[in-house]
VEXSE-190273 format. One record per residue (C-alpha): x, y, z. Coordinates in pm, whole numbers, plus 50000, padded with zeros to 5 digits. Each point is the difference from the previous one (the first is absolute). Layout:
// residues N
XYZ...
//
This chain:
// residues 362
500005000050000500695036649920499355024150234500005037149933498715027550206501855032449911499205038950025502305025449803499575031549836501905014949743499275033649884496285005949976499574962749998499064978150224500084965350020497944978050252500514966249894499174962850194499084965849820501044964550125501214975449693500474966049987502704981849867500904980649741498615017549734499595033249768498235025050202499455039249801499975031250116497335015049792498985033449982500625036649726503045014249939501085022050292498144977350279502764988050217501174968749819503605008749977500555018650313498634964450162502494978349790502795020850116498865001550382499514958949967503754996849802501715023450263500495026349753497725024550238499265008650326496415006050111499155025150236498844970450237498774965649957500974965549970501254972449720499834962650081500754969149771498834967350111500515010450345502965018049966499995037750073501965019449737498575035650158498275007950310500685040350040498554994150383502944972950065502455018749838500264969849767501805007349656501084971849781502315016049770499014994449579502774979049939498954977150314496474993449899500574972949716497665019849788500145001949634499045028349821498875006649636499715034049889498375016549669503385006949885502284969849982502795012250118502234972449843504375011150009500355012049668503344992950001499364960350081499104972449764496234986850067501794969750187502225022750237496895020450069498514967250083502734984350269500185038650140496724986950141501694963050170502615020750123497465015150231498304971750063499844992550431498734968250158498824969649838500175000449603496274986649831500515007749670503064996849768501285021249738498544970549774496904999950139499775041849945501054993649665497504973849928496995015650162500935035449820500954990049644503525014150046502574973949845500045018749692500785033150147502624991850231503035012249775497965033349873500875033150118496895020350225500255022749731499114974449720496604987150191496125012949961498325015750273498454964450060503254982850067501645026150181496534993850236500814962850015503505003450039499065024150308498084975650210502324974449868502855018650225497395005350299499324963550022503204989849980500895019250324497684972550152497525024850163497464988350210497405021749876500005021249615498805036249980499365007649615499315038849994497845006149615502414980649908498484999849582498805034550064502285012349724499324970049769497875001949685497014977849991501804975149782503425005850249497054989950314498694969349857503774983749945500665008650350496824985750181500054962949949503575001350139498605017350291497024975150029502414970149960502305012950355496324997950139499324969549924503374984350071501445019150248498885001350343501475032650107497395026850085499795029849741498325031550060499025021049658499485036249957498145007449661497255024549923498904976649745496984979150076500904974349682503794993750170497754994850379497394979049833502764976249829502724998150258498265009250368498634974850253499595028950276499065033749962500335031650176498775032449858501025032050098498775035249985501515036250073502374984050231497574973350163499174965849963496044997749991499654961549927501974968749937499304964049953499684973049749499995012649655496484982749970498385022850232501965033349962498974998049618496555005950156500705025050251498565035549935503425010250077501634989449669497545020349774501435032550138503304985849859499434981849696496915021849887496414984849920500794983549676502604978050166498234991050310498814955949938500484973550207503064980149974498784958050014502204972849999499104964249885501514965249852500364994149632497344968949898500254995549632501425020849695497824997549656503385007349778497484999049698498645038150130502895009650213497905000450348500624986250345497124991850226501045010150353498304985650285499155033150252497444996950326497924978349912499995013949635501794996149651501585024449769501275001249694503025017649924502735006649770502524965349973503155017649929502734986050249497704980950204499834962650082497464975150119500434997250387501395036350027499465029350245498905031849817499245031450127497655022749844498835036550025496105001249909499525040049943496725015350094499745020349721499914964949823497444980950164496135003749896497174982250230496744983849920497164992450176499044965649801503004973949871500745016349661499834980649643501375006349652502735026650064503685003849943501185003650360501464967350092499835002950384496624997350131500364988450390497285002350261500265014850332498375022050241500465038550076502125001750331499455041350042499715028549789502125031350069499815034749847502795011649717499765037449936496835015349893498584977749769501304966350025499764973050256502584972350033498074965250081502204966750145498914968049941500824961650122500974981049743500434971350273502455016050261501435021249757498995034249949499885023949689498985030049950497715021849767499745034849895496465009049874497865033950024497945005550250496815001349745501214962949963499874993150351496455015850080498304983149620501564965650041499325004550373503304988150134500024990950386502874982950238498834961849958498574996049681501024972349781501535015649659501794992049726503765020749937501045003249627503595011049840501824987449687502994975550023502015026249793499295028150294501654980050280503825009150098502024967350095503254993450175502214966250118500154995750360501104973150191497494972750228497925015750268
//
């Protein structure tokens, strides 16, 4: 477990920040540019000192201001990541690489092999920094911070300055040291697509605060995240097992609640954990099981509550089984089709219209 409880103010800003994480696993600091993310990474690393507060990992305390307790940054066995590289220009990718071994205290759990392996970096090892894409200078940067053997990895926007096409090279590396590494990461992005593909914990943060954490289930249907993300990104994120692929079409059916979906087949296979974002925006409801249309996910469920979403639209979540989505209609649709908390309905939204991501078994 993580444990952060830390006050500081810099300027006119103030930060006010406590959240509890558990470990193994990727846990995100999500939140706007200017919220507090970085000043926390640097107060967890050692890099800053907090006005007061405290920093524990797994029971020991890195910071208690009270105490008097300062571990110093080098001390910690933290790794950090950072939005610039900052690779030695003047070393090979392989020098830049045992720079991090060199540090390395206590018990070694991964090799320079392994690093290599898990990062696709054989074939850059004899390159110059200077000869690498923003993506590989990335991977050759947490390459270095693993390598130090740190017991817990701080990655700072760490593809903030990637192109989209620079991102999506990066990520599966990142998703493959979650699945196959146990050490604990936490992940600063303000990029809900990075959260959604990597995160298993979420905190999101505010003007300085932390107003809600949890699962990434749950916070994707917290009020709280619409403030951030902004109503056309707000939809329940649903995770479910891979039960058959129709290769003829290019769909998946994924088993969710007590529901099935449909979905795009692209990188998935049969027995598989997916995790999905259903958008609100997306999803349509009807009163009677529908016939004859395009939509290829029709599940039943019932309406858990209804909450208001500015001045003309409601958002409605429903069980799908123990799994909740949610729905953004008008509130004219609310009042004709008569939409109450318990009643049975049916939730609509096209296989094309759902976001999917890898993760690993729940």
């Amino acid at each position: 477990m993580l444990e952060v409880a830390v006050n500081t103010r810099r300027g006119a800003f103030a930060l006010a920040a406590a959240f509890e994480l558990p470990t193994p696993g990727v846990a995100a600091l999500f939140g706007r540019s200017g919220c507090g993310k970085t000043t926390l990474i640097n107060v967890i690393a050692g890099l800053l000192d907090p006005d007061s507060g405290s920093v524990s990992l797994d029971g020991e305390v890195l910071l208690d201001t009270r105490r008097g307790i300062r571990v110093a940054a080098e001390a910690r066995r933290i790794g950090c990541v950072f939005q610039d590289a900052r690779l030695f220009p003047h070393l090979r990718v392989e020098a830049n690489l045992r720079y991090g071994l060199k540090r390395a205290a206590g018990a070694h759990y991964v090799s320079f092999a392994e690093v290599a392996d898990l990062l696709g970096l054989a074939p850059l090892l004899a390159r110059r920094t200077h000869q690498l894409s923003g993506g590989e200078k990335q991977r050759v940067a947490i390459g270095r911070a693993l390598l130090a053997q740190p017991r817990l990895l701080l990655l700072d926007e760490p593809l903030a300055a990637l192109d989209a096409a620079r991102r999506d090279e990066v990520l599966p590396y990142l998703e493959r040291l979650r699945d196959q590494l146990a050490i604990p990461m936490v992940y600063v992005s303000h990029q809900f697509e990075e959260i959604l593909r990597l995160a298993t914990h979420v905190v999101l943060i505010d003007s300085g605060s932390t107003i809600a954490q949890g699962d990434i289930g749950s916070m994707s249907l917290r009020p709280e995240l619409r403030q951030i993300v902004g109503a056309d990104a707000v939809g329940a994120v649903v995770a479910g097992e891979v039960r058959a692929i129709d290769a003829d079409v290019g769909l998946a059916r994924v088993r969710i609640g007590a529901g099935e979906l449909r979905v795009a087949a692209a990188g998935l296979a049969v027995g598989g954990r997916v995790r999905m974002q259903v958008l609100a925006r997306d999803v349509i409801l009807a009163c009677a099981e529908p016939h004859g249309l395009s939509v290829r996910n029709a599940v039943r469920g019932v309406i858990g509550g209804i909450a208001p979403d500015g001045a003309d639209a409601s958002l409605v979540s429903i069980d799908i089984g123990g799994t909740l989505v949610l729905a953004r209609v008008t509130v004219d649709a609310v009042r004709d089709l008569r939409l109450r908390a318990g009643l049975e309905i049916w939730a609509l939204f096209k296989a094309v219209a759902i976001s999917s991501g890898r993760m690993r078994a729940l």
